[in-house]
N, C-alpha and C positions, 0 to 999 in steps of 0.2 A: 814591081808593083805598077798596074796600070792605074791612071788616074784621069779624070776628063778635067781636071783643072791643077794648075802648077799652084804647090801649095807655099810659094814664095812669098812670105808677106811685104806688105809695102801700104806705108802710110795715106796711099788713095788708091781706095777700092773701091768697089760697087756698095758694099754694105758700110761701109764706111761712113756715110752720111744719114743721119736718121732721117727714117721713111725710105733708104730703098729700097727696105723687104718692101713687099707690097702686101696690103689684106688679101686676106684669101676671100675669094667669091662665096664661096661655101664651106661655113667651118659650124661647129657646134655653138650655136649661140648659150645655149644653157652651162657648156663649161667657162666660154669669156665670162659669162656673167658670175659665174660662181668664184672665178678666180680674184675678180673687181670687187667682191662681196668681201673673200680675205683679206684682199689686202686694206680694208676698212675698215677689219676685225683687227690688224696687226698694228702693235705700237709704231712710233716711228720709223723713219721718218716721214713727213709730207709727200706729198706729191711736188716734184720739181721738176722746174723746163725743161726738157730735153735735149742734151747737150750729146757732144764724141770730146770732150776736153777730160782727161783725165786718161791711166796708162793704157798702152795699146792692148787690146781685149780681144780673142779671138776665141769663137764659142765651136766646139766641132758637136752633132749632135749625131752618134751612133744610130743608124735605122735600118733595121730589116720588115721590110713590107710594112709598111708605117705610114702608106698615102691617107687612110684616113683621118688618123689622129697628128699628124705631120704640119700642115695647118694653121691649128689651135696654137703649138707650140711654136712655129715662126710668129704665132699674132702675136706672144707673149714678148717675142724677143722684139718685136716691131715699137713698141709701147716703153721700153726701156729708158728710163730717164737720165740714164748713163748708157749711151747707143756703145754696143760694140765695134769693135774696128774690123772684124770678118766673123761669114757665119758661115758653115760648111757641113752640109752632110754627108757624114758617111756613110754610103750605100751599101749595105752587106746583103749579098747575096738575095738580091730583090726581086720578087717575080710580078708585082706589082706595077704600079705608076707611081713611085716612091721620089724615081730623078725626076719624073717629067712636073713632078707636082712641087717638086723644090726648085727647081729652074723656076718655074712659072712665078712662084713667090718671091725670086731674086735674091734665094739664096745660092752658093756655088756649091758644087757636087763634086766630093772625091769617091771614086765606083775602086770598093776592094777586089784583087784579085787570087785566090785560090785560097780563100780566108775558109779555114777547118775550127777556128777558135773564139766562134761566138763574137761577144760585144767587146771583152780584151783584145782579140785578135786585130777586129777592127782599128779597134784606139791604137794599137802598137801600128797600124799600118801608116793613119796617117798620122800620128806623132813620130816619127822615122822619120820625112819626108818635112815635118813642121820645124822643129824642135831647134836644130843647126841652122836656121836661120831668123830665130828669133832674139831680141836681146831677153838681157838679164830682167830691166825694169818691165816686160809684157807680163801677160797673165794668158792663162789658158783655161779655159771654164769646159766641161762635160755636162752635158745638159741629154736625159731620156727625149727622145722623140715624141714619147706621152704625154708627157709632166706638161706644163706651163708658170712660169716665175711672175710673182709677182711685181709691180711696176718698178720697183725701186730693190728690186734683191742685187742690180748688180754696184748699186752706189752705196749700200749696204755693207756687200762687202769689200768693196774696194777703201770704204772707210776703214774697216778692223784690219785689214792688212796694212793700208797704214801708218796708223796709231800705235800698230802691236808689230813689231819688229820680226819676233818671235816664231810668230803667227805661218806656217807656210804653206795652209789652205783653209779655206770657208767651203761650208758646205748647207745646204738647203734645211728647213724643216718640212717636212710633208704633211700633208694634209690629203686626205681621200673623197677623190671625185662625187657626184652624186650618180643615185641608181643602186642597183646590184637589192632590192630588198633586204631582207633580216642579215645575209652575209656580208653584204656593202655596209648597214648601218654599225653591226658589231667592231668591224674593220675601222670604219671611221673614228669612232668611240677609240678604239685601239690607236689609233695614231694621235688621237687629243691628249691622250694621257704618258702619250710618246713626247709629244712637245712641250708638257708642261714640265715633263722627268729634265729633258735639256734644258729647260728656262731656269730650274731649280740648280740647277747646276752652274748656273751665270753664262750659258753657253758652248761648253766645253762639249765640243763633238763627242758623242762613242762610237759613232760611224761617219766620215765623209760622203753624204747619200748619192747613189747614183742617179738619181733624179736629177740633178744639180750642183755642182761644185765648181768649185774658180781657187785653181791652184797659180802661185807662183812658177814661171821657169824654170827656175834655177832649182826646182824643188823636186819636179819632173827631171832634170836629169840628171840630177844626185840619184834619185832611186833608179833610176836604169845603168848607173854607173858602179850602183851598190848591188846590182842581182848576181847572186853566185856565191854573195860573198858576205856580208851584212845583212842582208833580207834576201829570203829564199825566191827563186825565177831563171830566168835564162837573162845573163849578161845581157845588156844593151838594153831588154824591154821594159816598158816603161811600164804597163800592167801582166800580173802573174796570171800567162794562161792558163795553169793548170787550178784557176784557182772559181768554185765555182760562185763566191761573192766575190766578185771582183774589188767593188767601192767597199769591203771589209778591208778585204786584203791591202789596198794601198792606204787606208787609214794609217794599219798596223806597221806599212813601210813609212810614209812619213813621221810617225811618233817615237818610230824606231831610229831614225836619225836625226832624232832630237826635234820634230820641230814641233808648236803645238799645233792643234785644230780646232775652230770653232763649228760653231751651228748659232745663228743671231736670230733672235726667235723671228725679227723682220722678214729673213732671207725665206718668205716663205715660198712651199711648192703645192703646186693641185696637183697630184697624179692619180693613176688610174688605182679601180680595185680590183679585185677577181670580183669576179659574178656569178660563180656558184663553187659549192662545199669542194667539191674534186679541183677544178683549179688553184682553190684556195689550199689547201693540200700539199699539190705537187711544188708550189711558191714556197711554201712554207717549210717543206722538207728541205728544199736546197737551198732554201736561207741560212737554216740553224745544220746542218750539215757542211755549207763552207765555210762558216765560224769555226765547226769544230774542227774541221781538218785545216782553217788558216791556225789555229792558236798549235797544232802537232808539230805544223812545219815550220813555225816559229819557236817554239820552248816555251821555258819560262823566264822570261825578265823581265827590268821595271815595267815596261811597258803593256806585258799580253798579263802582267798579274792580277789588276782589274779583271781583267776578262776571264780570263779563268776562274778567278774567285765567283763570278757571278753567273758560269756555267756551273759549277758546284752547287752552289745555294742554289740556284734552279732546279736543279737534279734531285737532291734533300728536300726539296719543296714537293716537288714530286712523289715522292716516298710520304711526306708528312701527308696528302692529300688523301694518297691511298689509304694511310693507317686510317684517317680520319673517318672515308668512307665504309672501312670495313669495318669500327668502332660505332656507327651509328646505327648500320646494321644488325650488328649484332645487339646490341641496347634496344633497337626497334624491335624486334623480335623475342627478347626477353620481356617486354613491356617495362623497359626503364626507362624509356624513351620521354619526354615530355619537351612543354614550350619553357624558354625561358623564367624563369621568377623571379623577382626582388632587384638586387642589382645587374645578375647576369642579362636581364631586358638591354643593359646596356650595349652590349656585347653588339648583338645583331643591329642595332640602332645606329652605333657609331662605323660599324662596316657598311650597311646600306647609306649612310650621309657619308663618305668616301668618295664612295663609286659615283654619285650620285653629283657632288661638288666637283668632284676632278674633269666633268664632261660638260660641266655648264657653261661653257664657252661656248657648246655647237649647239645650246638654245633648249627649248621644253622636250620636244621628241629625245634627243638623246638621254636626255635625265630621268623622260620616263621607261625608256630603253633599260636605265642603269638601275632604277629603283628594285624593279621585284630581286633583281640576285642572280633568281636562279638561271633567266638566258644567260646572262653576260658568265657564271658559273660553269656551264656544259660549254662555253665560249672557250673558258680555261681549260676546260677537258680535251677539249678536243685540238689546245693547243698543245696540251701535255702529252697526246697521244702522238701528235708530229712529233715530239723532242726524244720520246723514247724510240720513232720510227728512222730518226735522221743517227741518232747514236747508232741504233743496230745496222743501217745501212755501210757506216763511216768504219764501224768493228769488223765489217764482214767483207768492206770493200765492193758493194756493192755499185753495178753502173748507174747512173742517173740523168736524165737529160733536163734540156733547157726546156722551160714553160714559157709564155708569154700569154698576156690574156688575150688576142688575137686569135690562137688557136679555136678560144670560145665564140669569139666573133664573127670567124669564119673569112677574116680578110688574110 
């Protein structure tokens, strides 16, 4: 592996002292501001001084061609009120100004070499190289190149790791960027009701997001010491290449060796959306398409029977929606059709004040987004019709590649 920096850690670094990313000259101000906006939205904690006292934290942030939004995400990391102790991008296969634009901001740059395996590839290259020379009490956070954390995500979760023993990684809640029109707002809406599902839940991760996560050590090389054998991968690596959610797939390795995972509604993240229906598509297929083919090459035990279970009911959901549409249909056309009466008024009333309360956290717009049904409805549809498209691809074995929303952006 070629590298432009030795990935030896050591107690004085560059980044090591808060403030020696530096602001970027030119970054999106509408995302800082949006991100400053969440974290005012999210319960605790306060805002606290910014310290490097507490365990050694070293963030690597996977990028391929990511100069523009690259940025934002060191301002994120700059403002940290638990400073990390190294920050390191990882340059995969960049035709961009990806290094020059992460030097510049003082962060350090490891450049992959002959990397065929996407954003796993990368992590496996330089967690290889990181890994054997870190202690036990460090921590190791994956943060998207996209994304940006709010001020206080890493003292957040440096708190639940630990109080909870247990615990052997935190991961992000997301929240989606502004922009993108009616696809971006529906997407938003979708991720509000994503993070109140995990608040409901008192935390309990069902994904370690890949926006954002800060794993223990020793947690990392349990699961590369377990591939082959315990959770499926190629010995030694630390993320399953063959796997196309990655941050599913190592969920499912850490819970599989017992350990738990959180999501602290605090630990929040701004990341990006797609920005139109086809992006949003091809994201979506190979979301629910590496779920389904992480839980094959897992089985069934304690661990993937959640997930399973909630592939099913999804799937029967699917089937119930169809009956329902071809049941109205055909009523409509018989002229049995009619509006509600009497009690059944209720019916529609308490579904629209649902949808409607579940989003009122992202303010008037999205509530009136959620009111009529019927967008946030054909919203459903058309995620139903990815679920059924990502099963037939996964039955059929079909190829799939990687998306990123850059391709739309043209960087």
């Amino acid at each position: 592996m070629s590298s432009s920096v030795d990935l030896a850690p050591s107690r004085v670094v560059p980044t090591a002292r808060h403030g020696a990313l530096r602001w970027p000259r030119e970054h999106t101000h509408r995302r800082l501001g949006t991100i400053l906006r969440l974290a005012g939205a999210l319960p605790y904690p306060a805002w606290r001084t910014p310290t490097s006292m507490g365990p050694l934290l070293t963030v690597l942030i996977p990028a391929h061609n990511e100069e523009a939004a690259l940025p934002a995400a060191l301002a994120s990391l700059r403002w940290q009120a638990l400073a990390p102790t190294r920050v390191v991008v990882v340059a995969d296969n960049c035709t961009d100004g990806t290094v020059s634009v992460a030097r510049s901001l003082g962060a350090d740059v490891l450049i992959t070499e002959g990397n065929r395996e996407k954003k796993a590839g990368a992590l496996n290259q330089a967690l290889a190289g990181l890994l054997p020379r870190l202690g036990d009490d460090e921590l190791v956070a994956v943060m998207d190149a996209d994304s940006m954390i709010v001020p206080n995500f890493f003292t957040v979760a440096v708190d639940r790791l630990t109080a909870h023993a247990g615990v052997g990684a935190v991961g992000g809640v997301f929240y989606g960027e502004p922009g993108g029109g009616l696809v971006g707002a529906l997407q938003r809406n979708e991720y509000a009701r994503y993070a109140r599902e995990v608040a409901r839940k008192k935390g309990r991760a069902v994904v370690l997001s890949g926006t954002a996560s800060v794993f223990r050590v020793p947690i990392l090389r349990a699961v590369a010491a377990a591939r082959g054998t315990t959770v499926p991968g190629r010995p030694g690596q630390v993320y399953d290449t063959l796997a196309l959610t990655e941050d599913n797939e190592i969920t499912l390795a850490v819970k599989t060796l017992g350990w738990a995972a959180l999501s602290p509604r605090p630990c929040g993240v701004l990341t990006e959306i797609m920005p139109t229906w086809s992006a949003l598509w091809r994201q979506r297929v190979r979301w629910q398409r590496g779920a389904i083919e992480n839980l094959r090459h897992y089985g069934v035990s304690r661990t993937t029977l959640p997930y399973i279970a909630k592939q099913v009911a999804m799937y029967l959901g699917i089937v119930a929606v169809a009956l329902f549409l071809v049941a109205t249909g055909i009523f409509g056309a018989m002229g049995w059709l009619g509006l509600p009466q009497g009690v059944w008024c209720l019916v529609p009333a308490l579904f629209v004040t649902e949808r409607v309360w579940t989003v009122r956290r992202r303010g008037p717009t999205a509530m009136a987004l959620a009111a009529p049904i019927v967008i946030e409805f054909a919203y459903d549809l058309f995620q139903q019709a990815v679920y059924l498209r990502a099963a037939a691809d996964s039955l059929f074995r079909r190829s799939t590649t990687w998306h990123h929303a850059n391709d739309i952006h043209g960087s």
